[in-house]
NUVEX-336690 format. One line per field, with one value per atom (N, C-alpha, C): atom name; chain; z, y, x. Coordinates in steps of 0.2 Angstrom, whole numbers. Last residue first. Layout:
# NUVEX-336690
a c(CA, ...)
c c(A, ...)
w c(Z, ...)
v c(Y, ...)
u c(X, ...)
This chain:
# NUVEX-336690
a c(N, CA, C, N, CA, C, N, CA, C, N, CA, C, N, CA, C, N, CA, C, N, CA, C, N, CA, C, N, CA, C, N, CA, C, N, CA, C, N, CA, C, N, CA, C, N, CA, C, N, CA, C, N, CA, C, N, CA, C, N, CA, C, N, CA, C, N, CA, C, N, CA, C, N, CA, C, N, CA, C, N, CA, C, N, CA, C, N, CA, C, N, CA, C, N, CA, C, N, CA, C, N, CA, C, N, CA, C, N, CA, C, N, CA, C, N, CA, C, N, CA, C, N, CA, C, N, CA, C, N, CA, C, N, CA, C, N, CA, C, N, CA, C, N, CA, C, N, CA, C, N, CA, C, N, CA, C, N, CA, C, N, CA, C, N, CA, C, N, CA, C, N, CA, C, N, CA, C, N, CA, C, N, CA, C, N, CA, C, N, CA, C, N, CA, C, N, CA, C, N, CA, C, N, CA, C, N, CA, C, N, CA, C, N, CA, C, N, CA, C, N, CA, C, N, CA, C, N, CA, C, N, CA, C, N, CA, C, N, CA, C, N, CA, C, N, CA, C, N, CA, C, N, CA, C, N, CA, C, N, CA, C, N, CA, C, N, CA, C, N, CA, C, N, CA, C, N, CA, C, N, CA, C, N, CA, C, N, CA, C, N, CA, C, N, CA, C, N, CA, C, N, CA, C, N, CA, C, N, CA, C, N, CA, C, N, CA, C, N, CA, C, N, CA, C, N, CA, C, N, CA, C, N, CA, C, N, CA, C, N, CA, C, N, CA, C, N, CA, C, N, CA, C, N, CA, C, N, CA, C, N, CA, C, N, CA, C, N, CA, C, N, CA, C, N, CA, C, N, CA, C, N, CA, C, N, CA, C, N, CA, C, N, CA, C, N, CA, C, N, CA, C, N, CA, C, N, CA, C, N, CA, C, N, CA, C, N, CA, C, N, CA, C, N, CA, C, N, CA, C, N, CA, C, N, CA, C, N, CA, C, N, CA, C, N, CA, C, N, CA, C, N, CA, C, N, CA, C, N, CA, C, N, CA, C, N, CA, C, N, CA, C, N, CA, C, N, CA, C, N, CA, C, N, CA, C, N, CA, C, N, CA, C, N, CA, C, N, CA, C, N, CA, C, N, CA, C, N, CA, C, N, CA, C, N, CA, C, N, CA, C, N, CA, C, N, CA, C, N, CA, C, N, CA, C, N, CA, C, N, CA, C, N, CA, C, N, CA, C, N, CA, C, N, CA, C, N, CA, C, N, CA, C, N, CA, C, N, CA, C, N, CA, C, N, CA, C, N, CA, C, N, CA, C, N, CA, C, N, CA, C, N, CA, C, N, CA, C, N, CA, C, N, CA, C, N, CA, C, N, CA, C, N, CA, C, N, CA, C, N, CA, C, N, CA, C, N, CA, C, N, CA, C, N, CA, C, N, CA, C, N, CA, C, N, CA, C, N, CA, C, N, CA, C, N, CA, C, N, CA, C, N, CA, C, N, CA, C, N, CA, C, N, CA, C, N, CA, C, N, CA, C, N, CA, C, N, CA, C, N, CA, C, N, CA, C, N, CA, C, N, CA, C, N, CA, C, N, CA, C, N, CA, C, N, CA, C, N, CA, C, N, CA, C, N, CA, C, N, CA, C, N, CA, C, N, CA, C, N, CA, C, N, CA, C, N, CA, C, N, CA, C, N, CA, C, N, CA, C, N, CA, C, N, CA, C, N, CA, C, N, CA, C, N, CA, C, N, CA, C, N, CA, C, N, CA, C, N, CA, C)
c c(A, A, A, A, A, A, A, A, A, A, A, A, A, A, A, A, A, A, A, A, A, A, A, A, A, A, A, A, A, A, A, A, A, A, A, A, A, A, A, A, A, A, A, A, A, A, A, A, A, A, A, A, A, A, A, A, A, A, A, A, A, A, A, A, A, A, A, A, A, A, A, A, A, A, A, A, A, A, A, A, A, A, A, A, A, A, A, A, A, A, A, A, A, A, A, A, A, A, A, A, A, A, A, A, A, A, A, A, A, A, A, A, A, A, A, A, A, A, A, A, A, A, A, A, A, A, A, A, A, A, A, A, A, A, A, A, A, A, A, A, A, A, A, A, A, A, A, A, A, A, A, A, A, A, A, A, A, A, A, A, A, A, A, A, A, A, A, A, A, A, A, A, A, A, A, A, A, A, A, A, A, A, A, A, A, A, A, A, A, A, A, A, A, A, A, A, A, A, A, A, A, A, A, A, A, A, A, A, A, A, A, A, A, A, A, A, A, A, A, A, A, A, A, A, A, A, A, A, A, A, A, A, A, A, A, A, A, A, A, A, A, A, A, A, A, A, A, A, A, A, A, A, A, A, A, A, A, A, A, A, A, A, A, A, A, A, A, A, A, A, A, A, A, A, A, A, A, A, A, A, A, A, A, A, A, A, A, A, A, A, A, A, A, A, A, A, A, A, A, A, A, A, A, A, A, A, A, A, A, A, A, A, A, A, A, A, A, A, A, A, A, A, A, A, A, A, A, A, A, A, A, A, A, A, A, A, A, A, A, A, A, A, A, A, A, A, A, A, A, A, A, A, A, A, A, A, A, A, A, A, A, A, A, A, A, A, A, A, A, A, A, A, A, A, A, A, A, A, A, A, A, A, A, A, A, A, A, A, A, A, A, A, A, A, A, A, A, A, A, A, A, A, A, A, A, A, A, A, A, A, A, A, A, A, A, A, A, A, A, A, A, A, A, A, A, A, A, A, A, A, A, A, A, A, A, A, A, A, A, A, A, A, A, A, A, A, A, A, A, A, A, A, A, A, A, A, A, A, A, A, A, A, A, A, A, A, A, A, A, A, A, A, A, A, A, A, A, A, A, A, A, A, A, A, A, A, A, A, A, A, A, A, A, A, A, A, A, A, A, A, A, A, A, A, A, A, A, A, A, A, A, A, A, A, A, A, A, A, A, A, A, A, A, A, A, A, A, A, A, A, A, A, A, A, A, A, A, A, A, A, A, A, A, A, A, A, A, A, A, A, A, A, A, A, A, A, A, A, A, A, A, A, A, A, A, A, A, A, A, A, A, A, A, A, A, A, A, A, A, A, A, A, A, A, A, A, A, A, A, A, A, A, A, A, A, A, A, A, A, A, A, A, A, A, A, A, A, A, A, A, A, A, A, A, A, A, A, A, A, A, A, A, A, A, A, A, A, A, A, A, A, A, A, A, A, A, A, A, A, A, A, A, A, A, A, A, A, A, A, A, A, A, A, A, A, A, A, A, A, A, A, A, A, A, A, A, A, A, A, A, A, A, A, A, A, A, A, A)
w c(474, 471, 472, 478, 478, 474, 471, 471, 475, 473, 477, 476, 482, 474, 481, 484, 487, 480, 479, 475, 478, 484, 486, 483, 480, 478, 481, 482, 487, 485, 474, 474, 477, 481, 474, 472, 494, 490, 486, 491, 495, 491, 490, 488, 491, 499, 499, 497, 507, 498, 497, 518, 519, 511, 516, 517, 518, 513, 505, 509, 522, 515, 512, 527, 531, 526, 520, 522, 525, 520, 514, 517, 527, 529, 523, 524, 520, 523, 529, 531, 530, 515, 521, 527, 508, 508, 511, 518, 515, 513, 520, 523, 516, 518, 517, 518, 530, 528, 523, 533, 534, 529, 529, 534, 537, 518, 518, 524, 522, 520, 519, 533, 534, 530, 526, 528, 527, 529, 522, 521, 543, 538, 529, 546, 550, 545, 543, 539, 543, 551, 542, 538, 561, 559, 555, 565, 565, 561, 579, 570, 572, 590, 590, 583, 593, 590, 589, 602, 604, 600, 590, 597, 601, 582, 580, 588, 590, 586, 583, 592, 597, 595, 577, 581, 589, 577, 572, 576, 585, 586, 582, 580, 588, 590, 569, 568, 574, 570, 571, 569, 568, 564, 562, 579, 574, 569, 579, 581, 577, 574, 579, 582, 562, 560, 567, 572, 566, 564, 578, 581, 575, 566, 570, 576, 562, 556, 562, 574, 572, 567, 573, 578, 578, 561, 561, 566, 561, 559, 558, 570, 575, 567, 562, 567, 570, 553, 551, 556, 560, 561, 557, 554, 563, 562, 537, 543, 548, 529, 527, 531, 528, 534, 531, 512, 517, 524, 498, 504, 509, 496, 493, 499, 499, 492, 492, 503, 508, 501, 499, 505, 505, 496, 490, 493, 508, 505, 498, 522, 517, 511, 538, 530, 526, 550, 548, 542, 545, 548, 549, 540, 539, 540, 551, 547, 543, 562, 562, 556, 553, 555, 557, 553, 549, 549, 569, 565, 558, 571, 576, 569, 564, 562, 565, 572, 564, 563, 584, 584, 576, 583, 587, 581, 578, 571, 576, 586, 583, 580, 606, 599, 592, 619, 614, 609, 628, 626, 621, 638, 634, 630, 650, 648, 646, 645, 645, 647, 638, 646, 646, 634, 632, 638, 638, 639, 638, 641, 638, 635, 652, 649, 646, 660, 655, 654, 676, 672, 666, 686, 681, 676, 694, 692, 684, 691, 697, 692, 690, 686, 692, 690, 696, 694, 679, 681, 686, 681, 681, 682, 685, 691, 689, 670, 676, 682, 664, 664, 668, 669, 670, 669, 666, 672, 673, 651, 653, 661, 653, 648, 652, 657, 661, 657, 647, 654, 658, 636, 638, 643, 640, 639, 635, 643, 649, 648, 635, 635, 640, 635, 636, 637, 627, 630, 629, 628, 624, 629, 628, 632, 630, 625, 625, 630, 631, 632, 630, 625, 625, 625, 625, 631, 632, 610, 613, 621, 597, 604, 609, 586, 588, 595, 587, 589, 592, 592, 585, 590, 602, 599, 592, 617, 610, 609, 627, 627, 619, 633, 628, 628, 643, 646, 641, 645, 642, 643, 654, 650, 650, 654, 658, 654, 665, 660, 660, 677, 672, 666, 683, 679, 675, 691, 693, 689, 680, 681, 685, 680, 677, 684, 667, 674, 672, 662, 663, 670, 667, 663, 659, 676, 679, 673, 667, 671, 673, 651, 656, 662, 632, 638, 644, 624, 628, 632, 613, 618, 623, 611, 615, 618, 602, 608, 611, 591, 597, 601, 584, 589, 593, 592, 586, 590, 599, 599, 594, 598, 592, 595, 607, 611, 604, 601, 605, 607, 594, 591, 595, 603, 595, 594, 615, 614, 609, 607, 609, 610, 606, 600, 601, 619, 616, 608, 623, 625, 621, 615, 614, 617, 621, 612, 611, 633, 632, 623, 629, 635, 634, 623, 620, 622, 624, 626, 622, 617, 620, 620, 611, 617, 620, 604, 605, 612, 607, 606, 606, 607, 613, 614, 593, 598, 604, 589, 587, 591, 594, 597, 594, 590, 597, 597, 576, 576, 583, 577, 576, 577, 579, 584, 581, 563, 571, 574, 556, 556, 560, 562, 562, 562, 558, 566, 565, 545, 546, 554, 538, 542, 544, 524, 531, 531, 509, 514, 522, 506, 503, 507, 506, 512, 510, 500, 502, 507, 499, 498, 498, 508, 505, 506, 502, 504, 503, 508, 504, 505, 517, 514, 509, 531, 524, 523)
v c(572, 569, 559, 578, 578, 571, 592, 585, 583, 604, 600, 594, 617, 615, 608, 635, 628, 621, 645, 642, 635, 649, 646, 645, 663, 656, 655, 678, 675, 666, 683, 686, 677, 671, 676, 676, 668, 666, 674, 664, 667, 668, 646, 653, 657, 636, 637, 645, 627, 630, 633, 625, 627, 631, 617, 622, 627, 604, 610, 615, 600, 604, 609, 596, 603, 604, 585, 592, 596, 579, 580, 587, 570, 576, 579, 554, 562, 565, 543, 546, 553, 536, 536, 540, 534, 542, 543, 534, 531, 535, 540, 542, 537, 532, 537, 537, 530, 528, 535, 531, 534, 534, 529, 525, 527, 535, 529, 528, 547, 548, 541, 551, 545, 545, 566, 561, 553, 571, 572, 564, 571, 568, 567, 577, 570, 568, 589, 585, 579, 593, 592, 589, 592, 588, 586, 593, 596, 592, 582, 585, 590, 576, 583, 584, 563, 564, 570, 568, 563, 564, 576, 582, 573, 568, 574, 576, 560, 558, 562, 572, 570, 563, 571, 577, 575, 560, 563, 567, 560, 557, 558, 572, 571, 568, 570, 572, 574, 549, 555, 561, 537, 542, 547, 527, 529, 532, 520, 523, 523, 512, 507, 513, 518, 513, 510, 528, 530, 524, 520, 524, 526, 516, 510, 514, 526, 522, 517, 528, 533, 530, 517, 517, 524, 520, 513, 515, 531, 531, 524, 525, 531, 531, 518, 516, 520, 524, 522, 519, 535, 538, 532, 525, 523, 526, 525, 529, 526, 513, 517, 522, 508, 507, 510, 505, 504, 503, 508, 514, 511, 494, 496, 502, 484, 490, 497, 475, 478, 485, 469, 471, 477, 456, 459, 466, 449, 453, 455, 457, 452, 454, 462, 463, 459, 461, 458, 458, 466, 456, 455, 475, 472, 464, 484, 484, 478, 481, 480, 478, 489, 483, 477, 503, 499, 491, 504, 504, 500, 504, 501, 499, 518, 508, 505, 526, 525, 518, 526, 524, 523, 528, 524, 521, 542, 539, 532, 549, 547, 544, 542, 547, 543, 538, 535, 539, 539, 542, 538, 527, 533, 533, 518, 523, 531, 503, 508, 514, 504, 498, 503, 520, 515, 509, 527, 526, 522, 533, 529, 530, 540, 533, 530, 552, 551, 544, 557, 554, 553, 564, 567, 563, 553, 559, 563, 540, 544, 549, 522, 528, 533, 509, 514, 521, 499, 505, 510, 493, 489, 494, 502, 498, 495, 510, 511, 511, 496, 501, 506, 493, 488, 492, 504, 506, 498, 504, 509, 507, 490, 492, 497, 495, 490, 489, 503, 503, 499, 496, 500, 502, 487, 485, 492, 499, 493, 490, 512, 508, 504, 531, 524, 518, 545, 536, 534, 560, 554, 547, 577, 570, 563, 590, 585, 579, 607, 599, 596, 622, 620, 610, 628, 628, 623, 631, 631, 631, 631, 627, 625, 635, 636, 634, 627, 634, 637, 612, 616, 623, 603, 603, 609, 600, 601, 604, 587, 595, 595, 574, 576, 583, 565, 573, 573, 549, 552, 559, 539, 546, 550, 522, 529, 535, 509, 513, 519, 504, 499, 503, 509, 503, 499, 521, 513, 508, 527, 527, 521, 536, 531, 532, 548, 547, 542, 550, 545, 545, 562, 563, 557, 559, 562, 563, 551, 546, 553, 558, 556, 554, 558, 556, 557, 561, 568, 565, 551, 551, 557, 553, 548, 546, 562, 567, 558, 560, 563, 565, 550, 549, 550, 554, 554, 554, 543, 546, 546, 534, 537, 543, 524, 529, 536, 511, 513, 519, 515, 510, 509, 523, 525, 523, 514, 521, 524, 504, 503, 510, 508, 507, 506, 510, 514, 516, 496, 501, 506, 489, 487, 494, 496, 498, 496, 491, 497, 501, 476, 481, 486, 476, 474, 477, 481, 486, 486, 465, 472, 477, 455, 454, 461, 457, 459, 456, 454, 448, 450, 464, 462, 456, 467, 473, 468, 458, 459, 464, 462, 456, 457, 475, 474, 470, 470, 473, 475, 463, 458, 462, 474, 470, 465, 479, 482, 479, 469, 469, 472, 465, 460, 464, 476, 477, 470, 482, 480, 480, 500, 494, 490, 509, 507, 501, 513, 515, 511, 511, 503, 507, 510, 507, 505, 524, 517, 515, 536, 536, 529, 548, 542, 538, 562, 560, 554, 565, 566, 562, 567, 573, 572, 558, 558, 564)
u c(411, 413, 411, 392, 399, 403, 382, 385, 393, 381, 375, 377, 389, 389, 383, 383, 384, 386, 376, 381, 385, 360, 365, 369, 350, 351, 358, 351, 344, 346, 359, 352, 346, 371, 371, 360, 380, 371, 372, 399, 390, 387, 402, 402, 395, 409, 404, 404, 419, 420, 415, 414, 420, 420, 402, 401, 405, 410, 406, 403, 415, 422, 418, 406, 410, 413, 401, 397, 400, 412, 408, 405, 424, 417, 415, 428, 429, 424, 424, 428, 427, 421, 415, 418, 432, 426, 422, 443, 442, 435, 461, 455, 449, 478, 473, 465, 489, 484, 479, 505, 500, 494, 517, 513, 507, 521, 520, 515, 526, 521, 519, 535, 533, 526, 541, 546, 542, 526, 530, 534, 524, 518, 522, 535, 532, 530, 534, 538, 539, 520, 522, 528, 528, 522, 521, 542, 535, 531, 551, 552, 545, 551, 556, 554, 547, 551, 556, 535, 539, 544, 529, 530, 537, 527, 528, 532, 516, 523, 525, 506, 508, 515, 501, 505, 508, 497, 502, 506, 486, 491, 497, 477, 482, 486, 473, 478, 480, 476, 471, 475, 479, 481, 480, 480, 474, 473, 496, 489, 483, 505, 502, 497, 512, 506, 500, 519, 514, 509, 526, 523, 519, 533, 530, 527, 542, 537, 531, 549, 543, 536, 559, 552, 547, 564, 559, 555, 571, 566, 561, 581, 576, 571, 586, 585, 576, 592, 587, 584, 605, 596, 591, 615, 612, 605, 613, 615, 611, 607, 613, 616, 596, 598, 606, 594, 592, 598, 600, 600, 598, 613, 606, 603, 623, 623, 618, 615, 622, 623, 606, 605, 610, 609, 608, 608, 614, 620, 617, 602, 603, 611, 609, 605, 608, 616, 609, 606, 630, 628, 622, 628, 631, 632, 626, 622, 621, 636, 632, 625, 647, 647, 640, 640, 643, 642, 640, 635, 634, 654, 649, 645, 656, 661, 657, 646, 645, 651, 652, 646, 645, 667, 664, 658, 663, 665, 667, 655, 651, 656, 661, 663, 656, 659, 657, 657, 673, 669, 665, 684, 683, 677, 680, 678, 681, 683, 686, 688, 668, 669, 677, 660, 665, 666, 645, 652, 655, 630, 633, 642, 626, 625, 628, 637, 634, 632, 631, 635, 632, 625, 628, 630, 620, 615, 619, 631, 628, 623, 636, 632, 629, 638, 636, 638, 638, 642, 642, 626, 634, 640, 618, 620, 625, 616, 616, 621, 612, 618, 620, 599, 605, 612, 593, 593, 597, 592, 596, 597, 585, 593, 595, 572, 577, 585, 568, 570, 573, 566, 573, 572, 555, 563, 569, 545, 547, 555, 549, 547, 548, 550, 554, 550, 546, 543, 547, 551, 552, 550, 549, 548, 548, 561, 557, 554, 563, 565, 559, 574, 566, 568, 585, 583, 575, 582, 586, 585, 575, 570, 579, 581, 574, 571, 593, 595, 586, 592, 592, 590, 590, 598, 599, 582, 582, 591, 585, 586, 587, 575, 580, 580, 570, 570, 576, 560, 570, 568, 551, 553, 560, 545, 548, 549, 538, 539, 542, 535, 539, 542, 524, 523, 529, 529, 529, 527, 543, 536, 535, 558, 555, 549, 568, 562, 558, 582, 578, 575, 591, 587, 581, 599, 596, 591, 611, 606, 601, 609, 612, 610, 614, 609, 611, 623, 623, 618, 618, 626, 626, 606, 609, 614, 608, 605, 605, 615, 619, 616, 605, 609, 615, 588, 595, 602, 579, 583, 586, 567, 566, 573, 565, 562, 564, 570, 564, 560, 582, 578, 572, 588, 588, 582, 591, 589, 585, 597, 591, 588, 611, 606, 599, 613, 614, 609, 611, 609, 609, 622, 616, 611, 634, 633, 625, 634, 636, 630, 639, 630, 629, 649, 641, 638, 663, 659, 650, 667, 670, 664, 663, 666, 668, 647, 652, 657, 632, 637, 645, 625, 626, 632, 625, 626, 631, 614, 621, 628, 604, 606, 614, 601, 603, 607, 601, 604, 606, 589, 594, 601, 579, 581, 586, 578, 580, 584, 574, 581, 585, 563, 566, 575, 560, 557, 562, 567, 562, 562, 572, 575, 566, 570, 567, 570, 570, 574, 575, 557, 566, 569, 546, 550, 556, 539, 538, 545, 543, 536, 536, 553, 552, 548, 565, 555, 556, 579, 574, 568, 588, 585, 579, 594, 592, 587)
């Protein structure tokens, strides 16, 4: 999506997310595979050709349970340049069930058809389709929410944005997880991001910031604030 979205009608809920695994997994044909794949998106904020280009030597996992995705950026700017995406406890044991059911080697790719032909993106978009479709309400089904797989990856940024502080180190450190800039972090999920209350506002640094210089010995400093 290219345009700004100053509230939520675009956004899948956390309910709609995960009903969207669970439907995944109920498939009789290539569930585990698909539920994985969506989970990717849906926890670690993968776009989702940088999911299907995943590969086992690129999930390093932590003794607590936790782990890190090693995504290769995909825009000509940051050719050679790698991300670090947070895996969480329940996608690590997804991706590391998949793995084992397929005895997946270092090179391999994750995510593969039971079949194993390819998970092609018009796969994953009728997948998607489908899926959308059996979680959202039928007022629902017309309407822009959840209208490409990426609503996915933007739920779990919206939901990385609301679960910090909203420092400008946290932003930027959901910035840098994501792979976007900062700015159009802050643009894109302008929503979730709270605005500062006046007890907040540095008052004192703004106005020595705006502060015109001392004209014959008197400060222009303004003396009130808003």
């Amino acid at each position: 999506m290219n345009s700004v979205a100053d509230d939520e009608t675009f956004f899948l809920t956390d309910r709609q997310c995960f009903a969207a695994l669970n439907w995944a997994a109920e498939q009789p044909q290539n569930g585990l595979v698909l539920r994985a794949f969506l989970a990717s998106i849906t926890l670690a904020a993968l776009r989702p050709t940088e999911a299907l280009a995943l590969r086992v030597r690129d999930v390093e996992l932590d003794d607590d349970g936790t782990g890190v995705l090693l995504v290769p950026s995909q825009g000509q700017e940051g050719m050679g340049a790698v991300r670090r995406a947070p895996a969480c406890p329940e996608l690590v044991v997804l991706l590391k069930a998949e793995v084992s059911r397929r005895g997946l080697r270092d090179d391999d790719a994750i995510f593969v058809l039971d079949d194993g032909r390819p998970l092609t993106t018009s796969v994953y978009r009728k997948v998607w389709r489908q899926a959308r479709e059996a979680v959202l309400e039928a007022h629902e089904i017309d309407s822009p929410r959840g209208r490409t797989l990426s609503a996915l990856r933007d739920a779990c940024i919206a939901a990385w944005l609301k679960n910090g502080d909203q420092s400008a180190a946290h932003i930027l450190a959901v910035a840098e997880c994501a792979g976007v800039s900062a700015p159009r972090l802050a643009e894109r999920f302008a929503h979730c991001l709270r605005r500062p209350t006046r007890a907040e506002i540095p008052w004192d640094r703004l106005e020595a910031a705006l502060a015109l210089p001392e004209v014959g010995g008197e400060s222009t400093t303004a003396q009130r604030r808003p």
